[in-house]
VOPAGU-2260 file (C-alpha; in pm, 1 decimal, decimal comma):
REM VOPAGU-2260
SITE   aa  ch    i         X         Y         Z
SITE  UNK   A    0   -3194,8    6831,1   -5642,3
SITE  UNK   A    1   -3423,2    6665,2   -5343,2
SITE  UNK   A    2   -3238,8    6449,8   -5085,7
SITE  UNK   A    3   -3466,6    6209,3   -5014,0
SITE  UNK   A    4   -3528,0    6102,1   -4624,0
SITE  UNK   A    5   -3669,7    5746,8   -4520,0
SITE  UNK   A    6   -3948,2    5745,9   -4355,7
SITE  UNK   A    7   -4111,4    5624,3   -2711,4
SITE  UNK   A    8   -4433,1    5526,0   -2661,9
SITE  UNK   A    9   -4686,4    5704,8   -2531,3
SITE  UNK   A   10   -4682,4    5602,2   -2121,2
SITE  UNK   A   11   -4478,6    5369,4   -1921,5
SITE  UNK   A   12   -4570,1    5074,3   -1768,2
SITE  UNK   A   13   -4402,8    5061,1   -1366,8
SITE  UNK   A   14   -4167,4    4835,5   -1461,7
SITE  UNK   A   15   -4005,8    5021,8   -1747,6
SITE  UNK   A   16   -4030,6    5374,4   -1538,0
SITE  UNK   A   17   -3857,3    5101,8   -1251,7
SITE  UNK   A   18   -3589,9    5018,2   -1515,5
SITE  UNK   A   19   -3455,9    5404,3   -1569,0
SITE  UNK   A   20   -3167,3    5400,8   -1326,9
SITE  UNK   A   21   -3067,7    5060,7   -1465,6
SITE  UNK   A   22   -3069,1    5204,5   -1769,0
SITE  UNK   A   23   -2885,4    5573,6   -1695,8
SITE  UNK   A   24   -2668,5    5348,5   -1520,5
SITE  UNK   A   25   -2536,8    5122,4   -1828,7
SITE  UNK   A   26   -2565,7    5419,4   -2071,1
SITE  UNK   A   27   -2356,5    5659,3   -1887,9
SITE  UNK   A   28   -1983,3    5603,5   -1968,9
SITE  UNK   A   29   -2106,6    5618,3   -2334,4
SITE  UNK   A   30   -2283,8    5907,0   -2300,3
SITE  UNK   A   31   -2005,7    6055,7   -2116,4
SITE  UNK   A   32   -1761,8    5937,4   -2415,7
SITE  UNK   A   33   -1978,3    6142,2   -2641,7
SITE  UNK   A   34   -1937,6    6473,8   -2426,1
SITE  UNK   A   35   -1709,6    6740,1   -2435,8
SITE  UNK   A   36   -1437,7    6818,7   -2187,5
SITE  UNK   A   37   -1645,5    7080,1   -2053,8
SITE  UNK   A   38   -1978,4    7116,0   -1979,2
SITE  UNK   A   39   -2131,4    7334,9   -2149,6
SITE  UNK   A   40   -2158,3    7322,4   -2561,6
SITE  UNK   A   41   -1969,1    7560,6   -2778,3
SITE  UNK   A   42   -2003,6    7916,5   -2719,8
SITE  UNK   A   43   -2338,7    8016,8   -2973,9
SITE  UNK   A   44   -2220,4    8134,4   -3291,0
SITE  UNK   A   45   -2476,3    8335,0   -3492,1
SITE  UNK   A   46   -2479,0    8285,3   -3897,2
SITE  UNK   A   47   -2384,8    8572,0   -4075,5
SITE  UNK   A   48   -2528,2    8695,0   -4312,8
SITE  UNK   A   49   -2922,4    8590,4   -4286,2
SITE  UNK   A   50   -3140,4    8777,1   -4505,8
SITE  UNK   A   51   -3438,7    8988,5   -4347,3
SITE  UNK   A   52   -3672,3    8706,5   -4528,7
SITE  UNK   A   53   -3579,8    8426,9   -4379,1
SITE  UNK   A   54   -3571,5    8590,3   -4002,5
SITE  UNK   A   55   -3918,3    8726,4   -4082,3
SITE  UNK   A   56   -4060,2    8380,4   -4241,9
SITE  UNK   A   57   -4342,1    8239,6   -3954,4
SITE  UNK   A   58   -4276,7    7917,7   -4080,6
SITE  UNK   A   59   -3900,1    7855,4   -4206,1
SITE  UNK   A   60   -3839,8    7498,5   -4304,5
SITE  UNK   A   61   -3524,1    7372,1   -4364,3
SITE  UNK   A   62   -3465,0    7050,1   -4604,2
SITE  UNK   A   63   -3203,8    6835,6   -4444,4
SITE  UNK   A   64   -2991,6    6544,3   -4554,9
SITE  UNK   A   65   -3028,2    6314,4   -4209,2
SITE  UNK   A   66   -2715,7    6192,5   -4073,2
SITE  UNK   A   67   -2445,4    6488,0   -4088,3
SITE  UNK   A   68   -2271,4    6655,3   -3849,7
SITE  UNK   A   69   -2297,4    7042,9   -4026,8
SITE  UNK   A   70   -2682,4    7069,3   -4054,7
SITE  UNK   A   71   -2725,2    7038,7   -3680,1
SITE  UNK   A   72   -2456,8    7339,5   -3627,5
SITE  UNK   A   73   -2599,6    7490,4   -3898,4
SITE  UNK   A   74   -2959,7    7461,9   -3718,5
SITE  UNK   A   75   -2745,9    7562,4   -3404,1
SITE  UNK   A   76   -2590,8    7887,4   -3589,3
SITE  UNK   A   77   -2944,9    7999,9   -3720,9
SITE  UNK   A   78   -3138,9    7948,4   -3356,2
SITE  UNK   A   79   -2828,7    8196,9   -3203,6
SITE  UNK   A   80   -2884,3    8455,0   -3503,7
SITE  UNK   A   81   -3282,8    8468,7   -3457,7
SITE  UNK   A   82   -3251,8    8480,2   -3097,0
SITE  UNK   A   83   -2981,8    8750,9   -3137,1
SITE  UNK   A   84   -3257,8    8928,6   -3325,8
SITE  UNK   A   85   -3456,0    8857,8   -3018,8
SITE  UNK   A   86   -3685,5    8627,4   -3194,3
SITE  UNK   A   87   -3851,6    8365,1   -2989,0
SITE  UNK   A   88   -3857,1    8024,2   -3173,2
SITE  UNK   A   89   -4008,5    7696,7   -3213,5
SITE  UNK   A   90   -3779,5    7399,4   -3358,2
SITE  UNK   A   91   -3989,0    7130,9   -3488,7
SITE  UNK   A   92   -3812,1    6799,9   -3557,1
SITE  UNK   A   93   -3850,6    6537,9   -3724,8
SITE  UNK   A   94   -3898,7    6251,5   -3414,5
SITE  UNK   A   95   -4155,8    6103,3   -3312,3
SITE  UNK   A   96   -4478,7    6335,8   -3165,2
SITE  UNK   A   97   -4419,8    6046,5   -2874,5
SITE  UNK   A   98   -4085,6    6179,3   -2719,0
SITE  UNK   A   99   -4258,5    6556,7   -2669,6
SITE  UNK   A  100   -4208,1    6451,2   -2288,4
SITE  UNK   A  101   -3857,3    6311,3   -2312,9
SITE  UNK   A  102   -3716,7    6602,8   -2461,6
SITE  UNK   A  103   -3953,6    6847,4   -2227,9
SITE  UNK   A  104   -3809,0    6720,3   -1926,4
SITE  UNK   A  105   -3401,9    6706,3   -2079,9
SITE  UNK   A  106   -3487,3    7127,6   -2176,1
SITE  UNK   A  107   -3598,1    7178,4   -1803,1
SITE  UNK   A  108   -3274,8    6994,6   -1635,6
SITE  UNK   A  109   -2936,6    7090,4   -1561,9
SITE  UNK   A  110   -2820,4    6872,9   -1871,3
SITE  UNK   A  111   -2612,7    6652,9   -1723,9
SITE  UNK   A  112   -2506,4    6294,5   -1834,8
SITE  UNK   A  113   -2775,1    6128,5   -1641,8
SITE  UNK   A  114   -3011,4    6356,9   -1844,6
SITE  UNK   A  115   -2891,3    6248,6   -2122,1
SITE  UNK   A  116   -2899,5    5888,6   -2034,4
SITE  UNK   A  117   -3270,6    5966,8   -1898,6
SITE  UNK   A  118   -3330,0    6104,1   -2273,5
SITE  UNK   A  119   -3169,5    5885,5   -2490,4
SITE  UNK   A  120   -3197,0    5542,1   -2263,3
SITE  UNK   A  121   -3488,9    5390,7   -2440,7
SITE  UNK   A  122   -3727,7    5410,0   -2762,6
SITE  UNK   A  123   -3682,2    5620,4   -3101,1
SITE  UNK   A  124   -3284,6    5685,7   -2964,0
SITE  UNK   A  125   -3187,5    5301,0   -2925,3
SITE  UNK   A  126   -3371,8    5180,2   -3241,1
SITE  UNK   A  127   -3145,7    4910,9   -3404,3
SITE  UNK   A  128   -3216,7    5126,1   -3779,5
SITE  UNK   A  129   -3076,4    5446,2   -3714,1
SITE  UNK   A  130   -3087,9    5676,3   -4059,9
SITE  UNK   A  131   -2976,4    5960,9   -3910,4
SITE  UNK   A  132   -3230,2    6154,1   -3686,8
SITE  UNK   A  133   -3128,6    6056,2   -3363,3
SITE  UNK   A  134   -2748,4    6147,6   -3453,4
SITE  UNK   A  135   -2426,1    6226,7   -3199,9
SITE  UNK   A  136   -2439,5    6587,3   -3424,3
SITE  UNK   A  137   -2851,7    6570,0   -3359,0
SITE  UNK   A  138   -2808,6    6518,2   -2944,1
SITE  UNK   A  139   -2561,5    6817,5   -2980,6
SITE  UNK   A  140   -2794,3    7052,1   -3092,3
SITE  UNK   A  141   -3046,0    6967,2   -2867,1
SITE  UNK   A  142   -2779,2    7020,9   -2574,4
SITE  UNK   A  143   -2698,0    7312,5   -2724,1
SITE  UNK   A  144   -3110,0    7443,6   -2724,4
SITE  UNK   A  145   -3088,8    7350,9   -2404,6
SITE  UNK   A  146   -2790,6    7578,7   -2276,8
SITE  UNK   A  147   -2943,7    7861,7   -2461,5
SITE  UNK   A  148   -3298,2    7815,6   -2272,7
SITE  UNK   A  149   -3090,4    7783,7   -1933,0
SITE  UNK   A  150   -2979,1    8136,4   -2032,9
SITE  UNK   A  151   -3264,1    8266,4   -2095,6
SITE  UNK   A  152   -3343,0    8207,2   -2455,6
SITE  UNK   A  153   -3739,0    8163,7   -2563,2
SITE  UNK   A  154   -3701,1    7863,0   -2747,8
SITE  UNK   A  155   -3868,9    7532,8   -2764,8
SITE  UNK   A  156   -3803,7    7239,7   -2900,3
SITE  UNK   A  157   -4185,5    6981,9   -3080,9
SITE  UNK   A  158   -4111,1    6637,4   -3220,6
SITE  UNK   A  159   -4401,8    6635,3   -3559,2
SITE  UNK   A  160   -4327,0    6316,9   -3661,0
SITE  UNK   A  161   -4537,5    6074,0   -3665,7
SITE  UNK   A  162   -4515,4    5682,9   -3679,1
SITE  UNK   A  163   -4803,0    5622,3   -3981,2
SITE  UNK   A  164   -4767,1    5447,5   -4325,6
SITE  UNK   A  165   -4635,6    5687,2   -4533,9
SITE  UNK   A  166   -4973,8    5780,5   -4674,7
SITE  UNK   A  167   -5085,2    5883,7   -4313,4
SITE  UNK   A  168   -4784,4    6045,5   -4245,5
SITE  UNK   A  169   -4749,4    6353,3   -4417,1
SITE  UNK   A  170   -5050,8    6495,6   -4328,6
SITE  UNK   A  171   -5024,1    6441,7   -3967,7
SITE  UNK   A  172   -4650,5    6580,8   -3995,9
SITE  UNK   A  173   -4836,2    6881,2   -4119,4
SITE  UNK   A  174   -5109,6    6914,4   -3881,7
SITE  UNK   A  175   -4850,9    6889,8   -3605,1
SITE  UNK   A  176   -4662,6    7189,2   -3788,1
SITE  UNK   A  177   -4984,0    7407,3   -3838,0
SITE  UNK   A  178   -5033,7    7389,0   -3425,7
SITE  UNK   A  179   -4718,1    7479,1   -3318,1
SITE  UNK   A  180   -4747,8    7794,7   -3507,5
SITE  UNK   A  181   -4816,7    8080,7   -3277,4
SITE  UNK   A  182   -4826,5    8460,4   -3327,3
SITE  UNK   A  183   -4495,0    8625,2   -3244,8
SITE  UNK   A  184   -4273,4    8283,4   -3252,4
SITE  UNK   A  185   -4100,4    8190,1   -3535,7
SITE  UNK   A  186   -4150,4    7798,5   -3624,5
SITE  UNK   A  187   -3766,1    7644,9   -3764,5
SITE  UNK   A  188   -3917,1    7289,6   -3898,1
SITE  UNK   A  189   -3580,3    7072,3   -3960,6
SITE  UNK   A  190   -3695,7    6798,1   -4203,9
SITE  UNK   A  191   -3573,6    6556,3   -4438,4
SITE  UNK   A  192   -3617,2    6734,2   -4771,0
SITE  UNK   A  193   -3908,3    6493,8   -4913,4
SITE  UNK   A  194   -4139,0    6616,9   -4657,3
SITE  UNK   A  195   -4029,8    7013,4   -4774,2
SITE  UNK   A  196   -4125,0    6967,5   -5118,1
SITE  UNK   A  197   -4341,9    7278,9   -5217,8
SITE  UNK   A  198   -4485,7    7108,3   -5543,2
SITE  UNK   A  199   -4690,5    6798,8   -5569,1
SITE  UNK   A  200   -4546,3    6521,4   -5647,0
SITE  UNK   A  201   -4216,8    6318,4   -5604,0
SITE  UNK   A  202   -4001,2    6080,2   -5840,8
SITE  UNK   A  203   -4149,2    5776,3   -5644,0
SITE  UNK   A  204   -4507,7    5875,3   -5657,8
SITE  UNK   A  205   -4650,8    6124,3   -5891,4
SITE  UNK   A  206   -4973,1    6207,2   -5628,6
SITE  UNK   A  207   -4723,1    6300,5   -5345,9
SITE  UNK   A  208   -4858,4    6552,1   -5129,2
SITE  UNK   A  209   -4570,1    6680,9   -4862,5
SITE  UNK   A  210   -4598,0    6808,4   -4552,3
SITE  UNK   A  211   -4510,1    7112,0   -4662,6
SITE  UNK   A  212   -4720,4    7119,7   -4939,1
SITE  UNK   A  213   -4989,5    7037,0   -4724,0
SITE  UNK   A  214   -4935,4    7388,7   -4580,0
SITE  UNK   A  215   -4938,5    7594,8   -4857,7
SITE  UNK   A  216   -5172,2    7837,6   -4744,3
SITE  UNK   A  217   -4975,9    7889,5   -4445,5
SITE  UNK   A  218   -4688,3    8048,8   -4717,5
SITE  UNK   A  219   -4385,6    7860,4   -4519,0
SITE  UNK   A  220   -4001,9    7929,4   -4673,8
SITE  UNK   A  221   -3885,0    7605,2   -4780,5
SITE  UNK   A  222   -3542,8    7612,3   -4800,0
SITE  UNK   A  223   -3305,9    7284,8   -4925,4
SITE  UNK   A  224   -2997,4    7161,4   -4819,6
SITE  UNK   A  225   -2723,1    7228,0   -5056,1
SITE  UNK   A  226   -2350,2    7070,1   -5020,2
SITE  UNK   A  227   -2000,6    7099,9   -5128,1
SITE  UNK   A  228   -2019,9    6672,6   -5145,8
SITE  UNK   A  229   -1893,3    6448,9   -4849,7
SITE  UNK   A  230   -2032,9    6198,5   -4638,5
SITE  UNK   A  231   -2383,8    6117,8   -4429,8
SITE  UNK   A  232   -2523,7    5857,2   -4210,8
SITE  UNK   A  233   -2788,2    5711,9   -4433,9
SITE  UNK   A  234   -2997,1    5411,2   -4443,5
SITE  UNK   A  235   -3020,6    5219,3   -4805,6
SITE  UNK   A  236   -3273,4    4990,1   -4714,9
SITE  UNK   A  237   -3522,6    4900,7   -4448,0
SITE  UNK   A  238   -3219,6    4675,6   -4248,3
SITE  UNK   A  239   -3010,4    4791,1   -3944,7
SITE  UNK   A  240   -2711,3    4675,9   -4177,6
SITE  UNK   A  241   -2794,0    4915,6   -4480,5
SITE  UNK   A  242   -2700,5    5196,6   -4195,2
SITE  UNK   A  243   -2400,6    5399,6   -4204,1
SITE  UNK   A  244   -2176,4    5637,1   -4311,4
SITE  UNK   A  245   -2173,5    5688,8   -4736,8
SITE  UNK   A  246   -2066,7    5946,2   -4974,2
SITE  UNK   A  247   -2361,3    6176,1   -5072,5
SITE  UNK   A  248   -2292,6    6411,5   -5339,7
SITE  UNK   A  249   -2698,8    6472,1   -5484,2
SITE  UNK   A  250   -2712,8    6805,0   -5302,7
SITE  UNK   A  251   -2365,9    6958,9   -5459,1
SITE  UNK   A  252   -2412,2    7313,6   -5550,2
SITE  UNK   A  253   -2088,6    7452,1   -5715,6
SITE  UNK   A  254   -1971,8    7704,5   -5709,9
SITE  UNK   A  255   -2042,0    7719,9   -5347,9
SITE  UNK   A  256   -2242,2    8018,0   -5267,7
SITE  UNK   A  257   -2057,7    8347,4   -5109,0
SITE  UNK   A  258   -2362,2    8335,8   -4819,7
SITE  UNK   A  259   -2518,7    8092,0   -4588,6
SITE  UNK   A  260   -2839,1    8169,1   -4761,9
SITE  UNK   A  261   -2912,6    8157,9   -5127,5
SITE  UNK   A  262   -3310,3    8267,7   -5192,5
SITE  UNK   A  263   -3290,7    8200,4   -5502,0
SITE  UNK   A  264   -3536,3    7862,7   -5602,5
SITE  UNK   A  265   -3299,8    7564,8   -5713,7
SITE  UNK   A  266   -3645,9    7450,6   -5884,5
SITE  UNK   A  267   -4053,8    7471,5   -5808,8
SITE  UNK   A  268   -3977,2    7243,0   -5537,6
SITE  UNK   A  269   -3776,7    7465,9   -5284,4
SITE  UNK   A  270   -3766,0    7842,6   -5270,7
SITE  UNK   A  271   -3400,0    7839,1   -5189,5
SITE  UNK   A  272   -3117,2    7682,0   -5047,3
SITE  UNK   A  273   -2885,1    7685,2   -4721,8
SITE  UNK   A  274   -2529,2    7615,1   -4782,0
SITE  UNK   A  275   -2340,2    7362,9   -4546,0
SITE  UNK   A  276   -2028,1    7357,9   -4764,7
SITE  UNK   A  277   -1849,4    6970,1   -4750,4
SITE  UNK   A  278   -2045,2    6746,9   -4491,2
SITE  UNK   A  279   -1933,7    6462,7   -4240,4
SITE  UNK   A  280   -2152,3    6149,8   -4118,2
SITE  UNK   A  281   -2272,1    6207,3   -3784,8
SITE  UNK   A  282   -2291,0    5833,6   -3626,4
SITE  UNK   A  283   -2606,5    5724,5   -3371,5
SITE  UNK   A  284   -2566,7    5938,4   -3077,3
SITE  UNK   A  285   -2607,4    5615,0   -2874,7
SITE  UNK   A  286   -2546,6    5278,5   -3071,4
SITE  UNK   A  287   -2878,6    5022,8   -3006,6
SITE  UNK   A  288   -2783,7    4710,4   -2824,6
């Protein structure tokens, strides 16, 4: 079954760029909070087993429940596999085409806390409605894309959101897919699962054209979610207060399946499912104030 996702600004005046160390300033014991002991993230560990398919797909998209802490690492595990493969990769998520710079300029420094503060001290991260994109788990995997570029890695990281009424959005979502895909580079899109949808249509609007749908030419592997049950960060409604941490059972598979990849289709939607076994809500990596 489909989990459903709800659906910076583009240059800097001189007094906001003036306001940064102000900002790093205030946001730094939090950020710090939010780190590890040591510096680094957790060692890469590769998913195993991963089925020739899915390292081969050009375009793998991944359906994801916003708001848990086991889809990033389970993002994280994939990106170590591929690159263990010696795949160079693309991950394409779901923020705002706006913060391409932000997160450029956190992949190409020495990712301490003041580069976090630098990349989560304003816009999409400090929104007072967080639903789950801009997670703790979410700023984790992005540190961890970062340690694995420091080595060496050939990975990068494109934002294809984009901030449009919904009837805008989904085809700008999947031009922003469609020209980050580049010969030799695998794209890893990490969506909410409405925008994966292979099939037209959805239970809210019967004309519903996904991104993914949008790209059907292009053959991606749309893959869902599936869960053992647990909790996620989700929004119920279009308030700051209808934000938090819930039990979400819709993606349940059972039994659980023996591998981290099951291709075969749940339904015409998706063709296939990745297994996160029993999930946890990941909070706001940095709470708005």
């Amino acid at each position: 079954m489909l989990a459903h996702a709800p659906a910076g600004p583009a240059s800097l005046s001189k007094d906001t760029v003036s306001l940064r160390p102000a900002i790093a300033s205030l946001l730094l014991p939090a950020l710090c909070a939010l780190l590890p002991a040591h510096a680094a993230p957790p060692a890469c560990a590769p998913l195993d087993p991963v089925p020739q398919t899915v390292f081969d797909a050009p375009l793998l998209v991944l359906g994801d429940v916003h708001g848990t802490r086991e889809v990033p690492a389970f993002v994280a595990g994939y990106l170590c596999a591929a690159l263990r493969q010696g795949r160079a990769l693309t991950l394409a998520l779901e923020l705002p085409f706006s913060t391409q710079g932000a997160l450029d300029a956190f992949m190409a420094s020495p990712g301490s806390a003041e580069d976090l503060a630098q990349l989560t001290g304003a816009g999409w991260w400090r929104n007072t409605r967080q639903d789950g994109r801009t997670s703790a788990a979410m700023l984790e995997l992005l540190r961890q894309v970062r340690f694995l570029r420091a080595g060496g890695a050939d990975i990068r990281v494109a934002p294809v959101d984009a901030e449009l009424p919904p009837e805008l959005r989904e085809a700008a979502m999947a031009a922003r897919l469609r020209a980050q895909l580049q010969p030799g580079r695998q794209l890893v899109a990490l969506v909410g699962a409405l925008h994966a949808v292979r099939s037209k249509g959805s239970r809210f609007n019967p004309q519903f054209e996904s991104a993914v749908y949008l790209l059907g030419d292009l053959r991606p592997l749309s893959l869902t979610v599936g869960t053992a049950g647990g909790e996620a960060w989700i929004c119920r409604g279009a308030t700051p207060q209808s934000c938090g941490p819930a039990r979400w059972d819709i993606n349940r598979v059972a039994p659980a399946p023996a591998a981290p990849f099951s291709l075969v289709p749940p339904s015409a939607q998706f063709d296939g499912v990745f297994y996160v076994g029993a999930t946890s809500a990941s909070p706001p990596a940095v709470s708005a104030q």
